[in-house]
C-alpha positions in Angstrom: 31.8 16.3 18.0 28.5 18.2 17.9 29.4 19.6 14.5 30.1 16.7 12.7 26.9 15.5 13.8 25.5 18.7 12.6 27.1 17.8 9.2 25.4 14.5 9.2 22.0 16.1 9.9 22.6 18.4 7.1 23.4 16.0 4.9 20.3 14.0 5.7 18.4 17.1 4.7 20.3 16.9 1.3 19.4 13.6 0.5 15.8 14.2 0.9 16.2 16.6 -1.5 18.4 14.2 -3.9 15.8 11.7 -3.2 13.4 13.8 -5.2 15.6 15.4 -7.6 16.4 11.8 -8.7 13.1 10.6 -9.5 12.4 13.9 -11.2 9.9 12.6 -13.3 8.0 10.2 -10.8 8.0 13.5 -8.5 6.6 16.1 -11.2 3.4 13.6 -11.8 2.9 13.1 -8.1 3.9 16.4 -6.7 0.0 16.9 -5.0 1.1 13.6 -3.4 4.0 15.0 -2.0 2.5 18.2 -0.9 0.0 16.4 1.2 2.8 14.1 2.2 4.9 17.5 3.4 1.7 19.0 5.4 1.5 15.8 7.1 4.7 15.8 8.3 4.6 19.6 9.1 1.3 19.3 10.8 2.7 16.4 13.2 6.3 17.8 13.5 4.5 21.2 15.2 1.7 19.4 17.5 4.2 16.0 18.5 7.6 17.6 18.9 8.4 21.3 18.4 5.2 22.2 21.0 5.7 20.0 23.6 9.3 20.6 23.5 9.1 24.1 23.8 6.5 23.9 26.5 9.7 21.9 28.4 11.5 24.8 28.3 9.1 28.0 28.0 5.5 28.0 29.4 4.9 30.6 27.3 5.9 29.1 24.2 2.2 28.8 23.0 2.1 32.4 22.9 5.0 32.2 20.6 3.2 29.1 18.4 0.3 32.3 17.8 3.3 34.9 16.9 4.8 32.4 14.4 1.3 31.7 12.7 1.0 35.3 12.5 4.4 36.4 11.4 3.8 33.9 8.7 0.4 35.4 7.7 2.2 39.0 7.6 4.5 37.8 5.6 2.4 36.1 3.0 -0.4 38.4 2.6 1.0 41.6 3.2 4.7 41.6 2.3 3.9 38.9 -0.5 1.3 41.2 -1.6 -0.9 38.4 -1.1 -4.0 37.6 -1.9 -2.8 36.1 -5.2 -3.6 34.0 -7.9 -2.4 31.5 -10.5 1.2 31.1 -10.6 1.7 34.3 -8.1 0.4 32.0 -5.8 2.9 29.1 -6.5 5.8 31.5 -6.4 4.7 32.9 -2.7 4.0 29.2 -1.3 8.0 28.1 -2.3 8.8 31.7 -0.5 7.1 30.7 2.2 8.1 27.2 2.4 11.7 28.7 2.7 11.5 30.8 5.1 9.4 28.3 7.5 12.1 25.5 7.0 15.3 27.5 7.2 13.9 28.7 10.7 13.4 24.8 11.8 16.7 24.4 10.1 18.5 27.2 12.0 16.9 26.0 15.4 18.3 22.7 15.1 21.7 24.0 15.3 21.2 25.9 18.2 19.3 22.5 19.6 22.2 20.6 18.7 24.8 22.8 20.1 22.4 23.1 23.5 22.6 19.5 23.5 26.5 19.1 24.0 26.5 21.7 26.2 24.5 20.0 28.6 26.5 16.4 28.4 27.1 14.0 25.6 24.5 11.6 26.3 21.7 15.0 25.5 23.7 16.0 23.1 23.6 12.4 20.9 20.2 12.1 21.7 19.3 15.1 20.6 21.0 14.6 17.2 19.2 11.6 16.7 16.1 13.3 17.5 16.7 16.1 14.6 18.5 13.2 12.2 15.4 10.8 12.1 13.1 14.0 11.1 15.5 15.9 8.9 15.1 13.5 5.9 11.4 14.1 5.7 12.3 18.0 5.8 14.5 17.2 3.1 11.4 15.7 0.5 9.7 18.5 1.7 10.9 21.3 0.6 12.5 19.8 -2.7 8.3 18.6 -3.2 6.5 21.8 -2.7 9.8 23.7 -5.1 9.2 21.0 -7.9 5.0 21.3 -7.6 5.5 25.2 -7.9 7.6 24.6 -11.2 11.2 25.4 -9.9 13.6 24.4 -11.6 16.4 21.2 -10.3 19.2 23.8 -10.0 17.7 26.5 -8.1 15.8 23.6 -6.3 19.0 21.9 -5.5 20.8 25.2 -4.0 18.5 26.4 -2.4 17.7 22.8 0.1 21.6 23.2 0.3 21.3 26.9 1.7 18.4 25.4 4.1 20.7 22.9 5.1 23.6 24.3 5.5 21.9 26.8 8.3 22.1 23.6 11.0 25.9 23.6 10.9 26.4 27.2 11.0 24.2 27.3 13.8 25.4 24.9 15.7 29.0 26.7 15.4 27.3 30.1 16.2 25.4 28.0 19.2 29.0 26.8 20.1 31.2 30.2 20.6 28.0 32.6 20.9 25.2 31.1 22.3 26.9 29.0 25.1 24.4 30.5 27.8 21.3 30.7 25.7 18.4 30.5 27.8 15.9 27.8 27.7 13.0 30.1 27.6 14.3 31.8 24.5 15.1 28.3 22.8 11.6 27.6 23.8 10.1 30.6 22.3 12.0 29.8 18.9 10.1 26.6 19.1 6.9 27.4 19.5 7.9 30.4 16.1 8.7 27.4 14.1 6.0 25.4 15.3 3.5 28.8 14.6 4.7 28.6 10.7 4.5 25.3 10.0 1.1 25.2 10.8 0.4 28.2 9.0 2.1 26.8 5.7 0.6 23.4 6.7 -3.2 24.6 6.6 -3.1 28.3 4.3 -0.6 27.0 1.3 -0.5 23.1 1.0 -3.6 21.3 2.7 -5.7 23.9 -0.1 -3.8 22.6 -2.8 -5.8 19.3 -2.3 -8.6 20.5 -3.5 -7.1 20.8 -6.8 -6.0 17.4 -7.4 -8.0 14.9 -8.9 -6.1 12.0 -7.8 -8.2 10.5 -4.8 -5.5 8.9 -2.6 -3.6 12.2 -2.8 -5.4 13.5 0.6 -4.2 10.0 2.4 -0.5 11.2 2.0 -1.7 14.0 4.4 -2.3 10.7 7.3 0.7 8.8 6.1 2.7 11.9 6.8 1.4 12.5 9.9 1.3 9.0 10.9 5.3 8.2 10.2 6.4 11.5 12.7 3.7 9.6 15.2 5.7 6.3 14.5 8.9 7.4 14.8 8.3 9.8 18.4 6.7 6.3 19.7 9.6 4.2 18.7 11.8 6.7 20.1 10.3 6.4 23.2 10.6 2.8 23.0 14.4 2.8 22.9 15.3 5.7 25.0 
């Protein structure tokens, strides 16, 4: 059961990306939208849901939040050979941006897998949890490839490589992870939560600054603001 769920997750995550890839055109003349869009959800998916969750299981796991900020910054500006500029720049955010969301990606399948472990009333909830956020993921990545000029193809394959990291995971979680800690699922929380705030505030919040399009910076609160609707009407119905 808990990998076809996985499956449906990852397919969420694709039609973000299809969403995008579809409207090619709209998204190319509004990708600073998008990017704003994508840092707001980052931003809120790190302080609303990866952090406290991760403080469930690991009281630590803030220490871990600081390690994923700064494996991120190591691997930017010193394996990136960053500080860049012009399109070098462009080329290391969509790096970035990979790396960041296959992590989240890959720690959903363990979540998921955790979840049915525990009983199937966790595990479903769980999903949902991952499922109502994984579309957003989905726009987000396919936004920030498209605004650093990647083309559909590569854009396409590599959101299905990102996705397809939740089911694998959730089968590794299945036959090799079956006793996996819940301070170590913590810590890989509060690593994910690290890097999305580093990509949040270093790569896309910046690129704001070079739009000329006023409402672009709102995108950054209606972001936010739909991860803050959705936890609250989760806790609504749960």
């Amino acid at each position: 059961m808990e990998i076809i769920y996985s499956l449906i997750v990852a397919s969420t995550a694709m039609l973000g990306t299809l969403i995008v890839l579809m409207f090619h055109k709209w998204s190319e003349k509004n990708s600073f939208l998008i990017i704003n869009f994508a840092a707001g959800v980052m931003l809120a998916l790190a302080f609303t849901h990866l952090i406290p969750e991760g403080l469930e299981l690991n009281a630590e796991t803030m220490i871990y939040v600081l390690l994923g900020f700064l494996i991120m910054f190591f691997l930017q500006f010193v394996v990136l050979f960053h500080p860049c500029h012009d399109e070098e720049c462009s080329k290391h955010t969509g790096i970035t941006s990979i790396v960041g969301l296959s992590l989240h990606s890959m720690i959903d399948g363990l979540i998921i897998a955790v979840g049915f472990e525990v009983n199937d009333n966790i595990g479903t909830l769980t999903t949902i949890a991952i499922l109502l956020h994984k579309l957003p993921d989905g726009i987000t990545i396919s936004g920030i490839l498209l605004h650093n000029g990647v083309s559909k193809k590569k854009i396409f394959n590599f959101s299905l490589l990102t996705a397809c990291f939740t089911p694998v995971c959730t089968i590794s979680g299945i036959f090799l992870l079956k006793d996996i800690p819940t301070s170590v699922l913590g810590a890989l929380l509060g690593l994910t939560a690290g890097s999305f705030i580093f990509l949040s505030a270093s790569d896309l919040i910046p690129e704001t600054h070079k739009c000329k399009n006023r409402f672009a910076p709102i995108m950054l609160f209606v972001g936010a603001i739909i991860i803050l609707a959705v936890k609250y009407i989760m806790k609504l119905t749960i």
